[in-house]
N, C-alpha and C positions, 0 to 999 in steps of 0.2 A: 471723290477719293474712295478708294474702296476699304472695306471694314477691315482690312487686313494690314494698309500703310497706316491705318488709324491706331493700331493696337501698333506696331512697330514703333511709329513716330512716340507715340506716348512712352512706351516700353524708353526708345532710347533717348527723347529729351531727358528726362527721369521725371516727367510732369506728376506721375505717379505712380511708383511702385506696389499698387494694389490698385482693385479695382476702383475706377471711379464712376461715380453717378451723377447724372448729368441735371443739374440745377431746374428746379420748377417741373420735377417731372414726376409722374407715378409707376411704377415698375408693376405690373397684374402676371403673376406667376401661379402653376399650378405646382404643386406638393403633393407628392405622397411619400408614407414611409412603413414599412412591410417587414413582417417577420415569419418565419418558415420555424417548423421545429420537425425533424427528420430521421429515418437512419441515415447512416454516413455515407449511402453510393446511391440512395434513393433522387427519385428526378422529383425536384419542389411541387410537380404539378398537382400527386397527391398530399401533400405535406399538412402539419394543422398549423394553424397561422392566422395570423388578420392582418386588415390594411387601415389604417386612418390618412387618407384625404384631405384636402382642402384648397382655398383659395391663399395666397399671398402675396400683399399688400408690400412692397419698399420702395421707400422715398426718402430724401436728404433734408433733413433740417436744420443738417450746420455744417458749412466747411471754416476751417478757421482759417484765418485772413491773412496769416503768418505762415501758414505750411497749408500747403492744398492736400498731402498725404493725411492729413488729419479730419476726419472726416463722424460725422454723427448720425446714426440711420435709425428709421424709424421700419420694424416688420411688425406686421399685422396677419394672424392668420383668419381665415372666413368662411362661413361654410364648411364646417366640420362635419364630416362623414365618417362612416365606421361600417367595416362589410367585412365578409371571409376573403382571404385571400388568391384561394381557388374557388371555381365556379362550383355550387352544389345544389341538390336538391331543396326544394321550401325545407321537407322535413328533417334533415339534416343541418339545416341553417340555422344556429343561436340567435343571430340578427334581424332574422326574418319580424317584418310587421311593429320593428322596435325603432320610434326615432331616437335620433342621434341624442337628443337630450334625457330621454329614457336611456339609453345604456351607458350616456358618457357619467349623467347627472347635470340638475340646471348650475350651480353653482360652481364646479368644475369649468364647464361647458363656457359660463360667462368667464371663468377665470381664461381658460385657454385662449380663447377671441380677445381677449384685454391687450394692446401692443406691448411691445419690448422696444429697449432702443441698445443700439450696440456704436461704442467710438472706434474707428477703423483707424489703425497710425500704421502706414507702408504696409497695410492690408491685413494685418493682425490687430484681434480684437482687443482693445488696451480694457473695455470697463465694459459690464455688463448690467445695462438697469432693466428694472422688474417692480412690481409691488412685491413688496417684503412677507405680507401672508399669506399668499398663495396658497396654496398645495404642492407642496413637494416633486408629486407625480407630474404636473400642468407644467411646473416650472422647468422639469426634465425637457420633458417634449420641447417647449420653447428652447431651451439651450440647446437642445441638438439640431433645430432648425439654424439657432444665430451662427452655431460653431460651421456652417457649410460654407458662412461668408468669409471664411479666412484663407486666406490665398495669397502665395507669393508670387510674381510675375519671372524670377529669374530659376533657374535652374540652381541646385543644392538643397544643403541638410539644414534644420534647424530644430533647436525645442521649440513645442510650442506649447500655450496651455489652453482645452479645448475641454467640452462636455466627457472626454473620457480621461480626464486629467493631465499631466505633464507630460509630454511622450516628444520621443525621436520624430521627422518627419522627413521626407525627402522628397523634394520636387525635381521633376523632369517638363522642360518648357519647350513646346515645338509648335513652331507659328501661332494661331490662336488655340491651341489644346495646353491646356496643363495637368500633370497627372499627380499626385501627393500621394504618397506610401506613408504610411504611419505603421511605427514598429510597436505594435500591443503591447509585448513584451518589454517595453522599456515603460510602459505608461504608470506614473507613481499615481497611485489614488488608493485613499483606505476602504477596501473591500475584503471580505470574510474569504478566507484561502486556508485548505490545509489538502495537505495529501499523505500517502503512505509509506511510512519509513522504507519500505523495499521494492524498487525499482517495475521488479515483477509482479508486486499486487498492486499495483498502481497504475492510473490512470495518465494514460499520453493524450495530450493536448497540444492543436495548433489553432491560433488564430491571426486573418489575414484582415487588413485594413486599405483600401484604394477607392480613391476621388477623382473620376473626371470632369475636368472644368470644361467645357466649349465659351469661348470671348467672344464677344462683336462689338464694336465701337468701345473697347477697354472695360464693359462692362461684362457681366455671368450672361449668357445667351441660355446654356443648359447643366446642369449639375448632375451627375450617376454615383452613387457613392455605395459603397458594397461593405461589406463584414463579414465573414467566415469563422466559426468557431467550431472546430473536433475535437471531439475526446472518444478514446476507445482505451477499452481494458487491456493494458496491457498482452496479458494472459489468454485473454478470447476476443480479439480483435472484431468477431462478426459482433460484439455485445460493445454495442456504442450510438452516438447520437452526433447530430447538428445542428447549430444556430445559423441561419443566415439572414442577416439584417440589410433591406437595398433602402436608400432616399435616393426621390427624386425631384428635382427643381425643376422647373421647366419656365420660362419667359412666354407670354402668350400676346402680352400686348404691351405699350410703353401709352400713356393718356398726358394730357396735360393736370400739372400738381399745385402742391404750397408752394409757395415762394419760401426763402432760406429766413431762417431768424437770425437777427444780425445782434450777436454777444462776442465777447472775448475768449470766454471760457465757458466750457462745454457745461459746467455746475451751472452756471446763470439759467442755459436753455434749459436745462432739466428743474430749474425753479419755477420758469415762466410756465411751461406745460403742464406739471402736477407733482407736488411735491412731494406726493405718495409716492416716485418713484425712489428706488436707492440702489447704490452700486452691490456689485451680490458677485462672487465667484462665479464663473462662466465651468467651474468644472459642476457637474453633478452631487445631488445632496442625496445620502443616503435615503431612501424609501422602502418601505416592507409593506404591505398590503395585511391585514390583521384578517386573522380565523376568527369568523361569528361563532360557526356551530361545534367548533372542536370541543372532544370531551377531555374531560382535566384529567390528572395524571394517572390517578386511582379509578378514575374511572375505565383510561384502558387499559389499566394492567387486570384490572378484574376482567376485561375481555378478550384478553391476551394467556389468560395466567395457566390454565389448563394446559395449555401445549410444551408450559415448561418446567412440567412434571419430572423428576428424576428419571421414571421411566420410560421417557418419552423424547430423552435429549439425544437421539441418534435419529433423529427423524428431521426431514427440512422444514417443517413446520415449525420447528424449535427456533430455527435459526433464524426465519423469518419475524419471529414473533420477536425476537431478541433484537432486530434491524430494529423495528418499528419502536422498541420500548426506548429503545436507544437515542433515535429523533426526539422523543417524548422529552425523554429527561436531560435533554441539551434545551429545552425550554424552560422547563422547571424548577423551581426556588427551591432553596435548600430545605424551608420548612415541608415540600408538599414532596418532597423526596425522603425525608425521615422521618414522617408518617406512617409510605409505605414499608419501608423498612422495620419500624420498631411495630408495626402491627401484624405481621407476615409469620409462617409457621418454616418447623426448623426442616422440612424438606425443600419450602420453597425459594426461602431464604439464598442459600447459596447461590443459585440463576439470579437473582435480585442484583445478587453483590455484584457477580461479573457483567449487569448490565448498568448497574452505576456507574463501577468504574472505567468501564469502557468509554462510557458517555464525555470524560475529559473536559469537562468545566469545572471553573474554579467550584460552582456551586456544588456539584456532584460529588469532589473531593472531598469538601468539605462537611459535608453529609453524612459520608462513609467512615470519617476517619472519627468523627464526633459520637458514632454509634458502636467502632471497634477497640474493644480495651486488650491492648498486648499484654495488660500485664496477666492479665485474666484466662488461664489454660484453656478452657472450657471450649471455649468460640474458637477450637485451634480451625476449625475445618473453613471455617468464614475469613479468618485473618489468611489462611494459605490461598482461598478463591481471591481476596484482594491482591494480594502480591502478586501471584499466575496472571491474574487483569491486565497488571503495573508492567510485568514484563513484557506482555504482549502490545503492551500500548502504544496506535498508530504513530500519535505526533506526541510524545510527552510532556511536559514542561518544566521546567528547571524548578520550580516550585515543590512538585512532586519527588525529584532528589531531594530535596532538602528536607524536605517533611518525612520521608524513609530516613534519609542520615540519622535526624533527629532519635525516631523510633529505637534504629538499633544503636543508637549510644544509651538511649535510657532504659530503663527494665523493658525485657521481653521473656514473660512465663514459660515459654516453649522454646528448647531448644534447636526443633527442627525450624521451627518460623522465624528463631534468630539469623539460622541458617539462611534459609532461604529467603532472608531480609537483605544480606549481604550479597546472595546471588543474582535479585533483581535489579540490584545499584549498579552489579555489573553490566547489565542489562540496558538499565537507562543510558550508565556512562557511554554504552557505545552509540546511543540512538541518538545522543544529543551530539558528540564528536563528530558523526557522519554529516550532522548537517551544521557544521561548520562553530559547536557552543561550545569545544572545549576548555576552553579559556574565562567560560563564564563562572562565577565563584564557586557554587551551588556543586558542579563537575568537578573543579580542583581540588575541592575538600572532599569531596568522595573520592578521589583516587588516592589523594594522600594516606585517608586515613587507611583503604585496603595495602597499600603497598606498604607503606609500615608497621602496620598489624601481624602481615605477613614475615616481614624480616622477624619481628621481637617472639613471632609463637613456638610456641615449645611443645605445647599439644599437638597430637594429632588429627584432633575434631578440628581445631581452629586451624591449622595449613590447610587441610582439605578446604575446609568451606573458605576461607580466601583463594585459593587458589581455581575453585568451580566459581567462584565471582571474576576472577581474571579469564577463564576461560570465554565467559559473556564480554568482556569489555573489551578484550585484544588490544589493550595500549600495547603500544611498540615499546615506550619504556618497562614495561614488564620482563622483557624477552630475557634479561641476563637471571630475573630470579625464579621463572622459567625452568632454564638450562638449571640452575644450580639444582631446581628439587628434582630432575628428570633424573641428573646424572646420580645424583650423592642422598637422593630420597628412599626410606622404605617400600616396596611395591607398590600397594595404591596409591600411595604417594607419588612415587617416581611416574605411575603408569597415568597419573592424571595431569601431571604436569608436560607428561609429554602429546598427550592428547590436547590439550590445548592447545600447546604448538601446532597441533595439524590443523587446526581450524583459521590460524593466520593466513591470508594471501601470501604465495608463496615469493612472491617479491619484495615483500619487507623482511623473511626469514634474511638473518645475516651469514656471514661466514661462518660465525662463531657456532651458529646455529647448526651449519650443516658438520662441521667440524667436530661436535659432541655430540650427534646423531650418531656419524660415523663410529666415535670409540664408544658408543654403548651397545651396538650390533653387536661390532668386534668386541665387545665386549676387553676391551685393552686395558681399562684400569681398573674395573670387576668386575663379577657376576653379576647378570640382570636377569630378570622375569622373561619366561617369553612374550608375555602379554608388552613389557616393554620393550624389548627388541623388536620387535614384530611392527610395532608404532614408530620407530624409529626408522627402520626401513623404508618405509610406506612416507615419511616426510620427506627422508634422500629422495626416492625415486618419483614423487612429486615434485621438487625444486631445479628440475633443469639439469639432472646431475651428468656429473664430467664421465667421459669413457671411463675411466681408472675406478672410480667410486661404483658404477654397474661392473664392471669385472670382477670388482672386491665381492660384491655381493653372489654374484653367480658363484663366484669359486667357492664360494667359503657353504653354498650349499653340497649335503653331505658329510661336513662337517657337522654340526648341528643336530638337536636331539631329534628323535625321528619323526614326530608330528611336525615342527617345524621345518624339519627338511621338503615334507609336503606342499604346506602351508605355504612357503617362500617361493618353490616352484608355481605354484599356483597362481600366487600373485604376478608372478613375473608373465605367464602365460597369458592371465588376464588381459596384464599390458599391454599385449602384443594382440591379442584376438579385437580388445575393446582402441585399439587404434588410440592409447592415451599418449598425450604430448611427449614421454620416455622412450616409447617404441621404438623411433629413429636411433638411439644409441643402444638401445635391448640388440636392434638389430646386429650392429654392427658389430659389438659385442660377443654376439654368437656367430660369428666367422669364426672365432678363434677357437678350433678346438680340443683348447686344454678347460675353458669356460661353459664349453658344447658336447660334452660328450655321453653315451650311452647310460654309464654308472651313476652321474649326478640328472639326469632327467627320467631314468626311471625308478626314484625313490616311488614306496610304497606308503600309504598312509588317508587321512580321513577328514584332514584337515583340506578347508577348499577357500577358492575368493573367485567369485563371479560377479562381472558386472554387464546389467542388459537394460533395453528402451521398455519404459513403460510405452511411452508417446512417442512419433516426432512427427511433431507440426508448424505449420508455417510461420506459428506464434512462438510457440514457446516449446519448447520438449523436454523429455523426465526421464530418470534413468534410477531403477533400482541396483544398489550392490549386496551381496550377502559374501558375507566372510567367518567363517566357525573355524578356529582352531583348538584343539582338545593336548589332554596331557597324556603321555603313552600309555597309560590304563585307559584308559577309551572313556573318560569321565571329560565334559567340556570344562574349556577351559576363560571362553568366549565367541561368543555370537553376536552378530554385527550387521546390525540391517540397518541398510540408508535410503532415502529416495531425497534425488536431488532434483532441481528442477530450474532451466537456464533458459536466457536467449542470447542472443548477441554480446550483450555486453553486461549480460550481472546473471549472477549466479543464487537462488538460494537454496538452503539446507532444509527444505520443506522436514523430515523428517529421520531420525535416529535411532532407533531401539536397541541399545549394549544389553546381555547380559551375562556377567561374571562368576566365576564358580573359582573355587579353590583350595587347597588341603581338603578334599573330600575322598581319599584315596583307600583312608582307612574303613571308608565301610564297605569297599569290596577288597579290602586285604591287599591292594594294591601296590607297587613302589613306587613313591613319587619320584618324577624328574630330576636331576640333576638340578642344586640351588635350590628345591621346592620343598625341601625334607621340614622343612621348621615351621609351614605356612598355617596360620590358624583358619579353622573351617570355618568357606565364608560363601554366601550368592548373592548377589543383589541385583538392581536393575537401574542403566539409566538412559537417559533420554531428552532430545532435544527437538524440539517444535518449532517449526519456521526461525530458526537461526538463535535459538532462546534456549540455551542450559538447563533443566528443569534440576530440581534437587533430586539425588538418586533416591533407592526406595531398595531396603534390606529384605532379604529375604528370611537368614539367617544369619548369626554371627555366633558364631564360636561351635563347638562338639556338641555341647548338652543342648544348647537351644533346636540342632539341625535335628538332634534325636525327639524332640518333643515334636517338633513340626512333623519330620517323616510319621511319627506315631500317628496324631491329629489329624494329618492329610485329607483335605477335603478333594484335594486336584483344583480347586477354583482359581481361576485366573489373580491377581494381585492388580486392581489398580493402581496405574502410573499417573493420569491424569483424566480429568472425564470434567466437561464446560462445556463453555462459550467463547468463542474466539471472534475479536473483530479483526477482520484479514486485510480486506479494501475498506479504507477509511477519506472520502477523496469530498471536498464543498470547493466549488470555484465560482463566486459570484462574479458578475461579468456586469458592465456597464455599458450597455449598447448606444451606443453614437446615435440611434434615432432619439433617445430618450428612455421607453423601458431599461428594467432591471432584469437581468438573465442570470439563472444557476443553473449548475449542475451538480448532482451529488452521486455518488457511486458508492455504495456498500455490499460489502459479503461478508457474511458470517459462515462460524465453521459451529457446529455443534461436533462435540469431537468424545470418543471414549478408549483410552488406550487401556491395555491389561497383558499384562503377560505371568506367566506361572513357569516353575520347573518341576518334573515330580519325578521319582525312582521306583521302582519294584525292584526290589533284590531277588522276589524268586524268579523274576521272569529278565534278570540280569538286563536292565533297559530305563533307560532316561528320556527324556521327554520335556524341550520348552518348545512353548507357545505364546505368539503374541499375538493379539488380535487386537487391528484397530477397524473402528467403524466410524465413518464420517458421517455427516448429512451438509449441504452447501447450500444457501441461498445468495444469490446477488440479486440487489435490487440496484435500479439508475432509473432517476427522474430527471428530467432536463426543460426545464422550463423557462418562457418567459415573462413575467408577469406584470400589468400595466393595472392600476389602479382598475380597470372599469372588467379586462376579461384578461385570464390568464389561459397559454397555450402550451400545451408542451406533450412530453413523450415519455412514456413510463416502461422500464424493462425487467422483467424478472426472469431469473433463470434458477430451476432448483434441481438435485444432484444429490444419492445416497450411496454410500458402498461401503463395502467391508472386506479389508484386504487380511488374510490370516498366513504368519508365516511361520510351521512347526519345522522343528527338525527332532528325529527321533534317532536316538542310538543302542545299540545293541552288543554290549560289553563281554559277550558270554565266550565271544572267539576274537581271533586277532589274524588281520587285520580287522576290526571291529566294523558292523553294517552300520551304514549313515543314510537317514534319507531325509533331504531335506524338500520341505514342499513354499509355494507362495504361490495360495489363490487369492482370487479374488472373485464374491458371488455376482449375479447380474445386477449393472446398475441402471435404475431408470433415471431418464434426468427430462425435463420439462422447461420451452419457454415460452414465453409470451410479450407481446409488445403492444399497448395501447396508447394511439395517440388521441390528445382531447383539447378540448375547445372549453372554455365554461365562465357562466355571468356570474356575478355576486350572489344575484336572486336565483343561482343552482340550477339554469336553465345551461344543459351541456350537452355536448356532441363527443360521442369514441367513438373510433373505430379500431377493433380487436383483431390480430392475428397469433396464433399461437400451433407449437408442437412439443407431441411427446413420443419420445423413442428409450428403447433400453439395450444399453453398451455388453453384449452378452460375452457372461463369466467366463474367467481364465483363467488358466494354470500357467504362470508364467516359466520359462524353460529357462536351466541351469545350463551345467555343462553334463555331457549326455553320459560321465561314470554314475556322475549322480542320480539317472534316472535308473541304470541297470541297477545301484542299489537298492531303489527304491522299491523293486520288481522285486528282490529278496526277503525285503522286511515285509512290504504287505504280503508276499507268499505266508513266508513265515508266522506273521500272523494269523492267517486265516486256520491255517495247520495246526495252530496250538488253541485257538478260539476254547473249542470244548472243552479243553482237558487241562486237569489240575496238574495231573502227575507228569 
């Protein structure tokens, strides 16, 4: 009968739905099981990796006598080997001249050779024995060998529970093949996971799972079992890795065995054999393999600490140093963390704080909060680096609101840090909502108390800073109090509530929404700001708007004071040039022309809105916009630089720089605009960082103060913000089905220094802001797998500095007023490297390094081309007056 009716006949008496094993017999199978660690398109052949080998040993020592599916096996592995995975040279080889017992260890070694036995009911493993102290690592391996014996004989899905915990499975049965899919993604087991709040600093992961069986006589004839694991940066796809883990069964010979033990219950045989056995989960037990020679915490910050000098934090080395402190103190105790802290000098300090807090453990937290006293003014610069941390933080935790709530309910000495206590809750509240916690207490007591704070305030300081807390959080329930300060607020009032609006998707804006946009343009039930009309606009013509709503808007240019009659053209022009989702009704719109005609498209004026690609690449692409509108005295009015940055399907607000001017008319004797007669003299600056509201930053406020500063005038730029930033924040432990423990972890840090300034010269009738940011980047990813005896894996870094500067200068002395606006950026070098390694306990290791560096050469990124013929005027014009006073 051939081995094929043998497997049918069985298959369809139902003699046994899982494999059976055939009485008095020994099953002599070889084993191996492999792991690769790689980039993502590389062929394994070079990859770093190892294989362990052996003999194995199954045979049956119980079927129970009442169901033949119930079945008790005894595997033994034998001859344990340990080699590279690809062929290498001696000198290249870790393994080379080392027995197996030397690199596994003798007591390991004995543990791994010790049998296992596993009870098989309809071919699933019901109980898993073992000696109970083993080694954790030994007992991996063994479970990942037991879990290969589980098989179902018919085709479909089931759970099952195996060395990689509870997971989905699906079997597909064709003659003697059986193929099992196991869906990773479904597999519940407690493993360390975080990733990063935003879609585009974050790491995309897939991993695949497939077993095939080959049968002969109803038994395993051969086993292939595979694992696939990717991650790439979202952002820079070529900066990524792979796990791929193969076992192989194979049947070499069938001998004559034991005869069966004749018990009732499978507990009996497992007493009669050695009662050192005990039932043990068959899924995997957590294992870490411990650092001998690591230095403690202080000890690498003292060999780190240099690089993160104040003047040194525009540099990648900053950023790097700040990764690495980072790892550091996600190990370390609270006590060896406020140590360094309370021993550290008051330059270094700050970079300390924002790598504590980044760090995100409860111990960390707890560290920092135990060292910062709010009630205490002094430490204002240390408490602002913790909250800017809080904001930026990758996975927050609900803990962290609560411990902020707390703060700004009870005294806080500084009122900016009150402030900007409430900005970061906004902050957290959205980070924790996106990922599914808003319901959680810790969130709903932070939103309450902001939204009601906000209805009962009466001050002006306290609406603002509620309301730049709501600009961070974007509850949809906010939206009605919103609208009320947009429409029925004083200017920065009104101009800030309605700038949050724009930061909503424009799919949750409501009707109501687009409905009081409209009458604040039109300006129907009163006068508004340009600053808020102009915002107003710009949310219409982002939300899908109706033909009738772009007519309204075209027509009514010309109407309109005459920098925004510019300014509106502009934008609209924008629309059309930059191909935004509106254009198709812009279009159609200007058919008609009483909406299209000569008069209302050749306004004159200084006001502009251009938007262009920094990037666009197959990953991700960026697009800067500038938009400056001024008040008809040629004094600005607003400057508005963005850089966004998308792919497919998520979008972030990498970065923002507003800055505002206003009632400044009187020191060139000016007349202010219409509605602008009563405005008190005011500049300031704000700004948003990867999706995160910062608290703005004055310049001046009021008459006497602007006359003190103009007097004073250094011209030096105005810090906005100047850290550390953790950007990609991504640990995926992985439990690989051979047995080893696999991670990956991905980090980038930003060392960041923003600044901007505005300055005047009355003689030389001429204004001047400037903002300069200067990044440095590091991303580090390690992706290892680690087995008690050698760890393998692949290490990437990639570092990256620039400095993007964007002036605009104006020239008030004639009218129409010269405007040139500039945005360069100098050359940037950026560096990578990729080393893959091999390495013993006893620090006998094997890399191999490739790496490159190249530099991105500087640009002047282009506007729309009136801007550059101005620009040809004012530098003329400069050069011409250079010498001369008179």
């Amino acid at each position: 009968v051939s081995s094929k009716m043998l497997f049918v006949f069985a298959f369809q008496t139902g003699h046994t739905t899982g494999p059976s094993l055939n009485n008095d017999k020994l099953y002599k199978f070889a084993y191996s099981a492999e792991v690769y660690v790689d980039q993502v398109k590389a062929s394994l052949q070079k990859s770093a990796g190892y294989r362990i080998s052996s003999g194995v040993d199954v045979n049956l020592l119980w079927r129970n006598p009442d169901n033949d599916d119930d079945q008790l096996i005894k595997i033994t592995m034998k001859d344990v080997q340990v080699e590279n995975v690809n062929e290498r040279p001696a000198a290249k080889n870790i393994f080379k001249g080392k027995s197996t017992e030397k690199i596994i260890g003798k007591e390991y070694l004995e543990a791994l050779q010790r049998p296992i036995m596993i009870e098989l009911v309809r071919g699933k493993v019901k109980t898993f024995y073992s000696y109970q102290n083993e080694p954790g690592f030994t007992q991996n391996i063994k479970r990942g060998l037991a879990s290969l014996f589980q098989l179902q004989l018919h085709s479909g899905s089931s759970t099952e529970v195996d060395i990689s915990g509870k997971c989905s499975t699906t079997y597909h049965v064709r003659q003697d093949q059986v193929t099992k899919i196991k869906d990773l993604d479904s597999c519940e087991i407690e493993r360390k996971r975080f990733t990063s709040h935003n879609r585009i600093l974050d790491v995309g992961t897939k991993g695949t799972s497939a077993t095939v069986y080959v049968l002969e006589d109803s038994f395993i004839k051969s086993i292939k079992a595979e694992e696939n694991f990717v991650f790439v940066l979202n952002y820079r796809r070529k900066t990524g890795a792979k796990i791929v883990s193969k076992q192989r069964l194979e049947l070499k010979s069938v001998q004559a065995g034991m005869g069966l033990i004749a018990a009732k219950q499978v507990a009996g045989v497992i007493k009669t054999l050695d009662p050192n056995y005990v039932a043990m989960p068959l899924e995997a037990e957590p294992v870490k393999s411990e650092c001998k020679k690591c230095p403690s915490l202080s000890e690498h910050w003292q060999s780190i600490r240099e690089h993160m000098h104040p003047d040194r934090l525009s540099k990648p080395e900053a950023a790097k140093s700040f990764l690495s402190f980072i790892q550091n103190i996600r190990k370390a105790t609270k006590e060896e963390i406020l140590k360094i802290i309370k021993s550290e000098s008051k330059e270094f300090l700050p970079q300390v704080v924002d790598a504590v807090t980044s760090a995100q453990t409860p111990e960390s937290l707890e560290a920092i909060l135990e060292f910062l006293d709010f009630k205490d003014a002094s430490t204002f610069i240390l408490q602002e680096r913790f909250l800017y941390a809080c904001g930026f933080a990758s996975h927050p935790s609900e803990t962290l609101l609560k411990l902020l709530t707390e703060k700004f309910k009870g005294d806080v000495a500084n009122e900016d840090i009150r402030e900007t206590l409430v900005i970061v809750m906004g902050a957290l509240i959205r980070k924790l909502c996106d990922r599914e916690g808003c319901k959680l207490p810790a969130v709903a007591e932070a939103k309450r108390l902001i939204l009601n704070r906000l209805e009962k305030a009466t001050k002006d300081d306290n609406v603002r800073m509620y309301l730049l807390a709501l600009k961070n959080a974007l509850l949809p329930e906010a939206i009605p109090l919103l609208l009320k300060y947009a429409e029925s607020g004083e200017g920065p009032i009104s101009s800030l509530a309605a700038t949050a609006l724009q930061r909503y998707d424009p799919s949750i804006l409501t009707k109501e929404v687009k409905e009081t946009m409209n009458r604040i343009y039109h300006q129907t039930r009163r006068v508004h700001e340009k600053t808020v009309r102009t915002t107003a606009a710009a949310i219409i013509l982002n939300s899908n708007p109706s033909y009738m709503e772009v007519k309204n808007i075209l027509l009514s240019i010309g109407e309109l004071p005459m920098e925004m009659n510019k300014y509106m053209l502009s934008m609209i022009q924008d629309i059309l040039h930059f191909e935004m989702p509106s254009s198709k009704t812009v279009r159609q719109v200007l058919k008609d022309m009483r909406a299209h005609n000569y008069d209302r498209f050749s306004k004159t004026g200084s006001s502009s809105a251009y938007t262009g690609y920094i990037t666009r690449g197959p990953d991700v692409s960026s697009t800067y916009s500038l938009d400056i509108l001024y008040s008809g005295s040629g004094i600005l009015r607003r400057s508005n630089v963005n850089i966004h940055v998308f792919d497919r399907n998520t979008e972030l607000h990498a970065i923002q720089v507003v800055i505002e001017a206003q009632g400044l008319e009187s020191i060139i004797a000016a007349t202010p605009d219409e509605g602008e007669e009563n405005l008190d003299s005011f500049a300031g600056m704000s700004a948003i960082l990867f999706d995160f509201q910062l608290r703005p930053v004055t310049f001046f406020q009021g008459y006497g103060d602007l006359m003190s500063k103009m007097l004073s005038a250094t011209g030096d730029p105005m810090n906005v913000v100047k850290g550390l930033v953790l950007l990609t924040d991504f640990l995926q432990e992985i439990q690989l089905q051979s047995g080893p423990t696999a991670s990956a972890e991905f980090m980038a840090g930003l060392a960041i220094d923003i600044s901007g300034g505005m300055e005047f010269s009355l003689w030389y009738r001429e204004s001047k802001t400037n903002v300069k940011n200067r990044v440095a980047m590091f991303i580090a990813g390690n992706t290892e797998v680690d087995s008690f005896f050698v760890k393998t894996g692949m290490e990437t870094t990639l570092e990256a500095e620039t400095s993007l500067d964007f002036i605009s200068t104006v020239q008030f002395s004639q009218y129409p007023f010269l405007v040139c606006m500039q945005m360069d950026r100098v050359d940037s070098p950026f560096r990578t490297q990729m080393t893959k390694y091999e390495t013993l306990p006893s620090g006998r290791r094997y890399t191999a390094r490739r790496g490159k560096a190249a530099t991105l050469a500087g640009n002047e990124y282009p506007l729309h081309q009136e801007n550059s013929n101005m620009c040809k005027r004012v530098i003329g014009a400069k050069s011409d007056s250079a010498g001369s006073w008179f």
